[in-house]
DSSP file (Angstrom, degrees, kcal/mol; ACC not computed):
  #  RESIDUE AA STRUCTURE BP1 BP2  ACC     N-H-->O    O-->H-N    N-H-->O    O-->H-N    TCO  KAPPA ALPHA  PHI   PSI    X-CA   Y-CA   Z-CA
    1    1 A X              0   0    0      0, 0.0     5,-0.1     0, 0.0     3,-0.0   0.000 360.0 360.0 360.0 125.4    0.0    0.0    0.0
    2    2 A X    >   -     0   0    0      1,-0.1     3,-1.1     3,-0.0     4,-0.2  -0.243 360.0-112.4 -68.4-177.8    1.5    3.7   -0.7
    3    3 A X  G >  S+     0   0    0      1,-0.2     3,-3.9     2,-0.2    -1,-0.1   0.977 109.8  71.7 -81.8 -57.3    1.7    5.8    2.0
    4    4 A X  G 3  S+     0   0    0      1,-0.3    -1,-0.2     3,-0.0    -2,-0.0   0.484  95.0  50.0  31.4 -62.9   -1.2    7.8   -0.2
    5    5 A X  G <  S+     0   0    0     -3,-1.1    -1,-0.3    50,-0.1    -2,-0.2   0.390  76.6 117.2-117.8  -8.3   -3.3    5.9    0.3
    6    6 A X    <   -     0   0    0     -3,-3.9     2,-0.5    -4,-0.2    50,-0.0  -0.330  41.0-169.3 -47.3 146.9   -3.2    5.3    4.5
    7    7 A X        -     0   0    0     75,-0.0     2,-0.9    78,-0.0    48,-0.1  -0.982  12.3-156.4-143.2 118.0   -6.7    6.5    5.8
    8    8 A X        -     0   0    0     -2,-0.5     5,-0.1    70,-0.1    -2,-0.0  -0.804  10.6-127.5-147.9 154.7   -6.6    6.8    9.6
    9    9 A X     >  -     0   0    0     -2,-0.9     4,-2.0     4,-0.1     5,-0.1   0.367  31.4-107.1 -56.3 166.5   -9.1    6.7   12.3
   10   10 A X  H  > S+     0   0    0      1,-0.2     4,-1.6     2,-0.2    -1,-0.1   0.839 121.6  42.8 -71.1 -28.9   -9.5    9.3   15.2
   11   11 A X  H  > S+     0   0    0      2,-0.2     4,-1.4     1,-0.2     5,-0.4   0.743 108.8  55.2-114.4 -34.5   -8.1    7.0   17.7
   12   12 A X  H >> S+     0   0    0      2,-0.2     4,-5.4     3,-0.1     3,-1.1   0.965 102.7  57.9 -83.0 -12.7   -5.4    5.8   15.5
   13   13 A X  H >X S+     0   0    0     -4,-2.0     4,-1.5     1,-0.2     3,-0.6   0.979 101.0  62.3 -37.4 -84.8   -4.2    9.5   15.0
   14   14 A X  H 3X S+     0   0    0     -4,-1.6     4,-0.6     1,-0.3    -1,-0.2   0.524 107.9  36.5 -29.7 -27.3   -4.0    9.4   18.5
   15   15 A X  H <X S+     0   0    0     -4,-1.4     4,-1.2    -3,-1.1    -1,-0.3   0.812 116.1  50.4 -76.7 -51.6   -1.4    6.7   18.3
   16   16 A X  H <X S+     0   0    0     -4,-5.4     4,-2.5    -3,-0.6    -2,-0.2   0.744 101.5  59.9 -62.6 -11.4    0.3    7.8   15.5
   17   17 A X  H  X S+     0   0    0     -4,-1.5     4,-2.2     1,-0.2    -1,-0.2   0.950 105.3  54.7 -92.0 -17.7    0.7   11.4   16.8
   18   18 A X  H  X S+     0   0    0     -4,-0.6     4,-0.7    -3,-0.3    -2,-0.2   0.666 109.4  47.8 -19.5 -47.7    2.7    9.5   20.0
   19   19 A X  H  < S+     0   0    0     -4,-1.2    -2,-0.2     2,-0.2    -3,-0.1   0.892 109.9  50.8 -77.0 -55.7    5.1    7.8   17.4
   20   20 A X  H  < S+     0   0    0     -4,-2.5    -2,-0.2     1,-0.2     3,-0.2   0.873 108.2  51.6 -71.1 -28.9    5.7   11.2   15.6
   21   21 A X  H  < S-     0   0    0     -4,-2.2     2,-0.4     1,-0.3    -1,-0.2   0.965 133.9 -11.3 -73.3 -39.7    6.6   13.0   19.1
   22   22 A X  S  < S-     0   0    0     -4,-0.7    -1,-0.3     3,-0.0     2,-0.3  -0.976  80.3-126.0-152.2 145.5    9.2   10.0   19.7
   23   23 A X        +     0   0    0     -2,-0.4    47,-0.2    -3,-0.2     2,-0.1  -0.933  64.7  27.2-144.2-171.3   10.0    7.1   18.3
   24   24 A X        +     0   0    0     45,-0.4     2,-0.4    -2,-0.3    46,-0.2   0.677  67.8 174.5 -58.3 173.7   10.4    4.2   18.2
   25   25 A X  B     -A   69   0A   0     44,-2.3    44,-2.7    -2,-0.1     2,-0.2  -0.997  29.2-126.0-143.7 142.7    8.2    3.2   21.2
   26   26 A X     >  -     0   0    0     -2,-0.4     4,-1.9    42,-0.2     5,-0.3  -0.542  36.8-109.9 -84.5 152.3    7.3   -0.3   22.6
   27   27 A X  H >> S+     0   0    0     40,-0.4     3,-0.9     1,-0.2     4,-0.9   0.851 115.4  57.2 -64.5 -20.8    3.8   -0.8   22.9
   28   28 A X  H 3> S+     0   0    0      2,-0.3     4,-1.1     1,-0.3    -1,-0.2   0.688 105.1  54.7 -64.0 -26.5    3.7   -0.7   26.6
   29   29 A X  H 3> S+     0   0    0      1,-0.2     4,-0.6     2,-0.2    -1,-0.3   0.854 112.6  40.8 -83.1 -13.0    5.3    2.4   26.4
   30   30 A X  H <X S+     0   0    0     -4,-1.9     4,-2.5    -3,-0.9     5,-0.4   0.472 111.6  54.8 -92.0  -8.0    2.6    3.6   24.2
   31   31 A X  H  X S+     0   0    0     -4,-0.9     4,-0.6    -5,-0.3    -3,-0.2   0.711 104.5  56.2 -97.6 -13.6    0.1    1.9   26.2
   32   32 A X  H  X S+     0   0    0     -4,-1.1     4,-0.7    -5,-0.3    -2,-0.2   0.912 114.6  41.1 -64.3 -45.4    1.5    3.9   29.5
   33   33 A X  H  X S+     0   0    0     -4,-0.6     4,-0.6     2,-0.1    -2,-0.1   0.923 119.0  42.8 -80.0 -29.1    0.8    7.2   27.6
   34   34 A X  H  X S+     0   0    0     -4,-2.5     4,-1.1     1,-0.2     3,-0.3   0.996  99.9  69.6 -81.5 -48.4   -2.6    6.3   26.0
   35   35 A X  H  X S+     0   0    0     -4,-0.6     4,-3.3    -5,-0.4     5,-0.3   0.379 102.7  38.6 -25.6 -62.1   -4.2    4.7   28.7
   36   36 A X  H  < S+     0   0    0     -4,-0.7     3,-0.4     1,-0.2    -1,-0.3   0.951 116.9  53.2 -45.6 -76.5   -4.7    7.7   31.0
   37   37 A X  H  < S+     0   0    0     -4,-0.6    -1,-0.2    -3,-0.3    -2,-0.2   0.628 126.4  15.0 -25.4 -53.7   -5.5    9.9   28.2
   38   38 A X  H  < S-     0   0    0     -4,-1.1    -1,-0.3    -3,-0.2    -2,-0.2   0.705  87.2-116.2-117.3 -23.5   -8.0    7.8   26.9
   39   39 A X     <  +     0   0    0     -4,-3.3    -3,-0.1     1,-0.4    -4,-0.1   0.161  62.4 149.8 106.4 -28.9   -9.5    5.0   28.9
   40   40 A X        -     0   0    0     -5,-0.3    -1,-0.4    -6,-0.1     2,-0.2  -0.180  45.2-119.5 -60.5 168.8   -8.3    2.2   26.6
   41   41 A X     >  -     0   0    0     -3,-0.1     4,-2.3     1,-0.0     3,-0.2  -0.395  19.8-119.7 -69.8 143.6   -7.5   -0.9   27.1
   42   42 A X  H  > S+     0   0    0      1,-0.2     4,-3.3     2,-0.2     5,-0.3   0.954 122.2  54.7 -57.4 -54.2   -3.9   -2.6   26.4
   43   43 A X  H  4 S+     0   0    0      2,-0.2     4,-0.5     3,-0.2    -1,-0.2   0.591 106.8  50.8 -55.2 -11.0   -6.1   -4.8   24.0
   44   44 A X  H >> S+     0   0    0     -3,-0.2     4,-2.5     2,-0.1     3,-1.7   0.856 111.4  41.1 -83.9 -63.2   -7.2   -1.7   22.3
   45   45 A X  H >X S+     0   0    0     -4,-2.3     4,-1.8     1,-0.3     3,-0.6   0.875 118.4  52.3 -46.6 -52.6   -3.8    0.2   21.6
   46   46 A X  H 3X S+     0   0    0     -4,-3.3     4,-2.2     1,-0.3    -1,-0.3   0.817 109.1  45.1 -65.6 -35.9   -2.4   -3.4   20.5
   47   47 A X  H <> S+     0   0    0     -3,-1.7     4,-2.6    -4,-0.5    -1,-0.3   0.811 119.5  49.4 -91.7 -18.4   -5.4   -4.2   18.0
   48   48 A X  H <X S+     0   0    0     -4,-2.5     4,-1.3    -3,-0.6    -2,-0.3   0.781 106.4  48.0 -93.6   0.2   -4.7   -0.6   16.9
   49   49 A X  H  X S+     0   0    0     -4,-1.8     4,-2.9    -5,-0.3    -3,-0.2   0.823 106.0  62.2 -66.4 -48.5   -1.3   -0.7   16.5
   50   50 A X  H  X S+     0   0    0     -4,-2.2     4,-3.2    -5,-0.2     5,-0.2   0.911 110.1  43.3 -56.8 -50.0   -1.8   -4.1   14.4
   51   51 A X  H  X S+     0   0    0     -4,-2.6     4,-2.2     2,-0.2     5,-0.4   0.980 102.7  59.2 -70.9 -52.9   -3.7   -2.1   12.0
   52   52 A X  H  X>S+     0   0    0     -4,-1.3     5,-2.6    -5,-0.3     4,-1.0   0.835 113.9  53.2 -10.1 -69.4   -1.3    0.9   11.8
   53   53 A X  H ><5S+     0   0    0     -4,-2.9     3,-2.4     1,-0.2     5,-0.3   0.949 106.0  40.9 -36.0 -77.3    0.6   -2.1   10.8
   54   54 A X  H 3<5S+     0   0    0     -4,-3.2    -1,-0.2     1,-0.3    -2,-0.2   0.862 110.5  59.1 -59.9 -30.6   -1.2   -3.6    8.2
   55   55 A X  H 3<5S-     0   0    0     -4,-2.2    -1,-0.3    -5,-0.2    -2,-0.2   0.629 113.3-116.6 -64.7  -9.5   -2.1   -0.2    6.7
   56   56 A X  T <<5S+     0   0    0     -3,-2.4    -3,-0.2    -4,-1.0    -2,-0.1   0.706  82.6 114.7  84.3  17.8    1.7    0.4    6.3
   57   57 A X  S   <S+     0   0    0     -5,-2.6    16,-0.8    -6,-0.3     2,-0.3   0.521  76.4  27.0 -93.6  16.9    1.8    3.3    8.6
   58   58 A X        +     0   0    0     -6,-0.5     2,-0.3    13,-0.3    13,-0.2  -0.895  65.7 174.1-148.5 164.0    3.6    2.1   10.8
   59   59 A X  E     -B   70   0A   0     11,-1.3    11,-1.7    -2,-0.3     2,-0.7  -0.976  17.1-136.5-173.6 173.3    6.5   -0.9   11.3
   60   60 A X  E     -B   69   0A   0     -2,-0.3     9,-0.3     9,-0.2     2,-0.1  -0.840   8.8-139.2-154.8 144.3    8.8   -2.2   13.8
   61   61 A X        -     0   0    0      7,-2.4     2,-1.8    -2,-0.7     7,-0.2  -0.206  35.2-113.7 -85.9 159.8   12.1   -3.4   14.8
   62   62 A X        -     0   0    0      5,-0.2     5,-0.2    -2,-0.1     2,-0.1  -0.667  43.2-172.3-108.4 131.5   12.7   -6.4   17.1
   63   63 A X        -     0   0    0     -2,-1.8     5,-0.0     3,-1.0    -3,-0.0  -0.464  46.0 -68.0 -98.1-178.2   14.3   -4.6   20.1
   64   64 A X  S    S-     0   0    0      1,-0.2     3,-0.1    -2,-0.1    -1,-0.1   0.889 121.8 -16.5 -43.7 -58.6   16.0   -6.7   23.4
   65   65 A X  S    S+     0   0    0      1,-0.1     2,-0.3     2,-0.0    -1,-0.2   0.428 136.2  48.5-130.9  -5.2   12.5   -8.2   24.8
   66   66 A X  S    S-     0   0    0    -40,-0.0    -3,-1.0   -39,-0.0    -1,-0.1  -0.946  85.9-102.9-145.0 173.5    9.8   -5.9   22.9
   67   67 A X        -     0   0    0     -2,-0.3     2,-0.6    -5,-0.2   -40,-0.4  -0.568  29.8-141.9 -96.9 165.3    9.2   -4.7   19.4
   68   68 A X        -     0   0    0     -7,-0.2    -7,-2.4   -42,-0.1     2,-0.4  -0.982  21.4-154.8-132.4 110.9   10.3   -1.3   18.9
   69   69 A X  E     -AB  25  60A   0    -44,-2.7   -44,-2.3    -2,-0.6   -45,-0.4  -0.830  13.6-179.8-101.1 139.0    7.7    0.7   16.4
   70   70 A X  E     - B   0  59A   0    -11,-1.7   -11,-1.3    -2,-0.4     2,-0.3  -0.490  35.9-105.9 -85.0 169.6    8.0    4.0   14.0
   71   71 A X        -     0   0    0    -13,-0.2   -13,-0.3    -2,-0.2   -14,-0.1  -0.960  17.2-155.4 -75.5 115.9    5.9    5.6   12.0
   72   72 A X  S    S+     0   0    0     -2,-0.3     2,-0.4   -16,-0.1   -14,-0.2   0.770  83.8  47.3 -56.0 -24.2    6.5    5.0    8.0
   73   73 A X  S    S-     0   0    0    -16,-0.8    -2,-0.1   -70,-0.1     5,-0.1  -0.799  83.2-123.1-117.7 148.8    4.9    8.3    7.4
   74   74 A X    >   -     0   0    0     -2,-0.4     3,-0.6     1,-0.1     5,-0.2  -0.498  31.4-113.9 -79.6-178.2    5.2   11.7    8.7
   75   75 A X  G >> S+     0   0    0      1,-0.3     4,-3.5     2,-0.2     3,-2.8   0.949 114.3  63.7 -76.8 -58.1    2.5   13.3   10.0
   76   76 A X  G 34 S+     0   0    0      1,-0.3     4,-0.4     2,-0.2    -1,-0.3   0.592 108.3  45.8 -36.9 -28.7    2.6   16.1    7.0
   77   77 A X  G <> S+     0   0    0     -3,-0.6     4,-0.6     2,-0.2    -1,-0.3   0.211 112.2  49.0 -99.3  -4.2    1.8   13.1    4.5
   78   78 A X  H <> S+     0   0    0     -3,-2.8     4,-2.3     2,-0.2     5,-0.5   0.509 115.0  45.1-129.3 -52.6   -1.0   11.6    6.7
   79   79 A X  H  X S+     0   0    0     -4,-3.5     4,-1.1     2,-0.2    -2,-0.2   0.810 112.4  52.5 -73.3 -15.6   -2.5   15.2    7.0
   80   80 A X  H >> S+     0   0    0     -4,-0.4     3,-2.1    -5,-0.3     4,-1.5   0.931 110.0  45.8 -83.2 -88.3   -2.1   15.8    3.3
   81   81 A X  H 3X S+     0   0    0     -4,-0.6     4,-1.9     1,-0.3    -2,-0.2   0.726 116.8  49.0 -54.7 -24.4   -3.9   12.5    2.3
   82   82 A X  H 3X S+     0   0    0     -4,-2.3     4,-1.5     2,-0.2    -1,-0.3   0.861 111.0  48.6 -82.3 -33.6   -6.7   13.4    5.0
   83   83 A X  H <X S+     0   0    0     -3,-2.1     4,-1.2    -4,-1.1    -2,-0.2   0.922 110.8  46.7 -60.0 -42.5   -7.1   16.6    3.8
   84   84 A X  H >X S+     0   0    0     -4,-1.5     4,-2.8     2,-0.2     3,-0.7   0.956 107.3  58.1 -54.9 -53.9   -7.4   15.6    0.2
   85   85 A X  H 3X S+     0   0    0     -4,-1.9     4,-1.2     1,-0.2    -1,-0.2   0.835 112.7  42.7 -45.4 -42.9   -9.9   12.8    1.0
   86   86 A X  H 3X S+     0   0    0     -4,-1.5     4,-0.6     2,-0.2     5,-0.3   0.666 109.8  56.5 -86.0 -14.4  -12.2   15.5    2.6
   87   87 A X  H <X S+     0   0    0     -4,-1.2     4,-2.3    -3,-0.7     6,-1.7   0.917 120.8  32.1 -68.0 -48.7  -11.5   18.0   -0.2
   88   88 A X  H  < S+     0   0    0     -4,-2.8    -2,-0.2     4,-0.2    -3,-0.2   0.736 120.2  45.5 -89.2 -11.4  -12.8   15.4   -2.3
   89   89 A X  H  < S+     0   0    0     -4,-1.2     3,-0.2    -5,-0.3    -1,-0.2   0.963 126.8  19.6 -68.0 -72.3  -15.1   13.7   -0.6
   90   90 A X  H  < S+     0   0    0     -4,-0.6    -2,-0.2     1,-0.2    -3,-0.2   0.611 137.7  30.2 -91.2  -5.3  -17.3   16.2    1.1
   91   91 A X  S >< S-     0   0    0     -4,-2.3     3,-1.4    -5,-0.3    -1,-0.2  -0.017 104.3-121.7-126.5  30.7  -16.4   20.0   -1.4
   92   92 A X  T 3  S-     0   0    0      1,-0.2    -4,-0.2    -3,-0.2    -3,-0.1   0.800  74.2 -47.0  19.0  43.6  -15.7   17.5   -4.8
   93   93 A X  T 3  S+     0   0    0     -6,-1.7     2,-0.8     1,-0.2    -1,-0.2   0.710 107.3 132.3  98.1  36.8  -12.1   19.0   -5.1
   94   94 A X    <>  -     0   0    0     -3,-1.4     4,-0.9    -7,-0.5    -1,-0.2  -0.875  30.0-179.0-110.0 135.3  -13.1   22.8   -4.7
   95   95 A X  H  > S+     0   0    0     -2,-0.8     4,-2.4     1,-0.2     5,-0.4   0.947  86.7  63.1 -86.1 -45.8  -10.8   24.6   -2.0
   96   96 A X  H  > S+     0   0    0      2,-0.3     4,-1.0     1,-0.2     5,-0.3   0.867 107.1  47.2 -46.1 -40.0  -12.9   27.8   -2.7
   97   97 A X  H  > S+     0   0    0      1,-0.2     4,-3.6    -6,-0.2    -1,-0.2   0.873 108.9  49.1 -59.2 -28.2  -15.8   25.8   -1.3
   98   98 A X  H  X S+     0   0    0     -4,-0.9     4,-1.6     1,-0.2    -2,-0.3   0.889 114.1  40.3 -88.4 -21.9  -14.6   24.6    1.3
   99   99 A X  H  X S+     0   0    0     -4,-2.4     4,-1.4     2,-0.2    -1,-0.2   0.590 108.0  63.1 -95.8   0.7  -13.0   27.7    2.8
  100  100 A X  H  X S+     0   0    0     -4,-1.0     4,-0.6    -5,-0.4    -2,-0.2   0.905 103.1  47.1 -64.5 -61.2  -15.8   29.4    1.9
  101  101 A X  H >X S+     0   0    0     -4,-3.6     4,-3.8    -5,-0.3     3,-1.6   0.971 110.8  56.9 -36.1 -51.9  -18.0   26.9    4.5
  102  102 A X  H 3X>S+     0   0    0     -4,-1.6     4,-2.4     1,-0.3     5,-2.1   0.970 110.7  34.6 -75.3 -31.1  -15.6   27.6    6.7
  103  103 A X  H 3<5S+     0   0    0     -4,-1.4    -1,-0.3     2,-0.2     5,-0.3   0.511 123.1  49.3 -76.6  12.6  -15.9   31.7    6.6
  104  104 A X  H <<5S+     0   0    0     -3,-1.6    -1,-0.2    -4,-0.6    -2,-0.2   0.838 119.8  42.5 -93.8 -58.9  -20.0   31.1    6.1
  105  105 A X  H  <5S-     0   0    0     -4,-3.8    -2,-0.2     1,-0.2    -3,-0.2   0.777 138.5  -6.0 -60.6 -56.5  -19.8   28.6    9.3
  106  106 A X  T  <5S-     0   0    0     -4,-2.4    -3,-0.2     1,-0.2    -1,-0.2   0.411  99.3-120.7-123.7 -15.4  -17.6   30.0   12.0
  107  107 A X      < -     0   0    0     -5,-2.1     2,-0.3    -6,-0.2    -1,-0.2  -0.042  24.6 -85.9  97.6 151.9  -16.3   33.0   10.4
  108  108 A X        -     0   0    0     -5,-0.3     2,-0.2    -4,-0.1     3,-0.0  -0.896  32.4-136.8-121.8 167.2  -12.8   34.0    9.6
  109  109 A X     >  -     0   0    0     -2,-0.3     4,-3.1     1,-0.1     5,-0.2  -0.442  34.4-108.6-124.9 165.0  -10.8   35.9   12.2
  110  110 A X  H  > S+     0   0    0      2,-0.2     4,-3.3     1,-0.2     5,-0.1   0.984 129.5  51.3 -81.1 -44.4   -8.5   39.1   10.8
  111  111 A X  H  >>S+     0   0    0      2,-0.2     4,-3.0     3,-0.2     5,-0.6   0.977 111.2  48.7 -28.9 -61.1   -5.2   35.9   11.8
  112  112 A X  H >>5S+     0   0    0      1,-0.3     4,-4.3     2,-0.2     3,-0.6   0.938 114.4  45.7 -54.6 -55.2   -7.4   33.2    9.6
  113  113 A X  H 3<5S+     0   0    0     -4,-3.1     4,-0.4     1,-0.4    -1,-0.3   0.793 112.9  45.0 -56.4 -56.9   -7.6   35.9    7.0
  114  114 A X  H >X5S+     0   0    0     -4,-3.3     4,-1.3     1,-0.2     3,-1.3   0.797 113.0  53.5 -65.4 -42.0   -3.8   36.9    7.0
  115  115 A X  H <X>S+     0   0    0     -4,-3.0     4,-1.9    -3,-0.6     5,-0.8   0.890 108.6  49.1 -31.9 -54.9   -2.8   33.3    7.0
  116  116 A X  H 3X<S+     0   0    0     -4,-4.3     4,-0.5    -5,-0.6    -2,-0.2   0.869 111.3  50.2 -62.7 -15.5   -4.9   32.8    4.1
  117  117 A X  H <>5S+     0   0    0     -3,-1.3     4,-1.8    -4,-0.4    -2,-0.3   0.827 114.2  41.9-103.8 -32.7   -3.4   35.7    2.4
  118  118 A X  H  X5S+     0   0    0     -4,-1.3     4,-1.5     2,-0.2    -1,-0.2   0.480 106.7  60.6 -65.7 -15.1    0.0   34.8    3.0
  119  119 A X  H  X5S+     0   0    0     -4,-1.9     4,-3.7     2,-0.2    -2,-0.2   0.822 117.9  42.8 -82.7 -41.4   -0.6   30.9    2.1
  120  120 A X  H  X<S+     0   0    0     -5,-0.8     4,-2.2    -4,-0.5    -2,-0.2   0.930 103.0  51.9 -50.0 -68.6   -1.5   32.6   -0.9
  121  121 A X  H >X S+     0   0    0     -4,-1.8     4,-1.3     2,-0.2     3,-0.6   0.967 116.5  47.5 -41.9 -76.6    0.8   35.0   -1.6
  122  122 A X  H 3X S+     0   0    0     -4,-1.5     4,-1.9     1,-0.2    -2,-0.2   0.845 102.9  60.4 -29.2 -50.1    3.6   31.9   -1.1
  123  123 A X  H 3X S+     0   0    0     -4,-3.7     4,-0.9     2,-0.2    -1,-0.2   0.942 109.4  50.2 -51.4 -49.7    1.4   29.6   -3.4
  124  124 A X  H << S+     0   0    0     -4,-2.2    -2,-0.2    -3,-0.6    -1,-0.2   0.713 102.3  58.5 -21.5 -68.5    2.4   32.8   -6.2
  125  125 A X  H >< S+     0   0    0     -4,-1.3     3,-1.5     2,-0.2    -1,-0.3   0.728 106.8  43.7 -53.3 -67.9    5.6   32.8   -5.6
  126  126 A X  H 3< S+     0   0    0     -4,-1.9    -1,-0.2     1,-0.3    -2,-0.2   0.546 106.1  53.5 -30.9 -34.7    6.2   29.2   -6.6
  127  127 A X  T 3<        0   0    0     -4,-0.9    -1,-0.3     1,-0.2    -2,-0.2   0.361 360.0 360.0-108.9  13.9    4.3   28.7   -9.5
  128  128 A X    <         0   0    0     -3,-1.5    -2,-0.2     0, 0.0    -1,-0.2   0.520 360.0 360.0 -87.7 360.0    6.4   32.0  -10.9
């Protein structure tokens, strides 16, 4: 599977953003941080860790007594492909709809605005 093409869950964000602050980490050490946090179960983080795994975001080394997991992707590539999926999903690829919802919905703040004009401004600059 490319990295592309990784989709991930609310909860398994939550694991993966654990591996992007350090890795690698054994799961116990990840099941030490989520637990509190979240209420899971060892048997939860481990059956989400096994998918991380199978989706290829994830992989792991065999450390002195426990396996030692990264993240294959960075976080920027995992927010890119989720962002794209919801561009395309829910505004069918228009970024002018979709920030348009957002200034309809909550409004944009004189920051959002200067952010947007500077994202902009950058975008320019690049394709010149």
């Amino acid at each position: 599977m490319s990295h592309n093409q990784i989709s991930l869950s609310a909860g398994e964000w939550q694991v993966m953003e654990r591996l992007w602050e350090q890795s690698p980490r054994t799961l116990m050490e990840l099941v030490r941080e989520l637990s509190p946090a979240t209420g899971w179960h060892k048997s939860t983080i481990v059956t989400m860790v096994g998918r991380l795994e199978a989706k290829g975001a994830v992989t792991y080394q065999e450390g002195g007594r426990a396996r030692l997991y990264s993240p294959t992707i960075s976080r920027n590539q995992a927010a890119l492909q989720e962002t794209e999926s919801l561009l395309h999903r829910i505004y069918q690829g228009s970024v002018g709809t979709m920030v348009n919802t957002l200034a309809d919905g909550r409004g944009l703040s004189e920051q959002d605005l200067a952010e947007l004009a500077a994202i902009l401004e950058k975008a320019r600059g690049e394709r010149t």
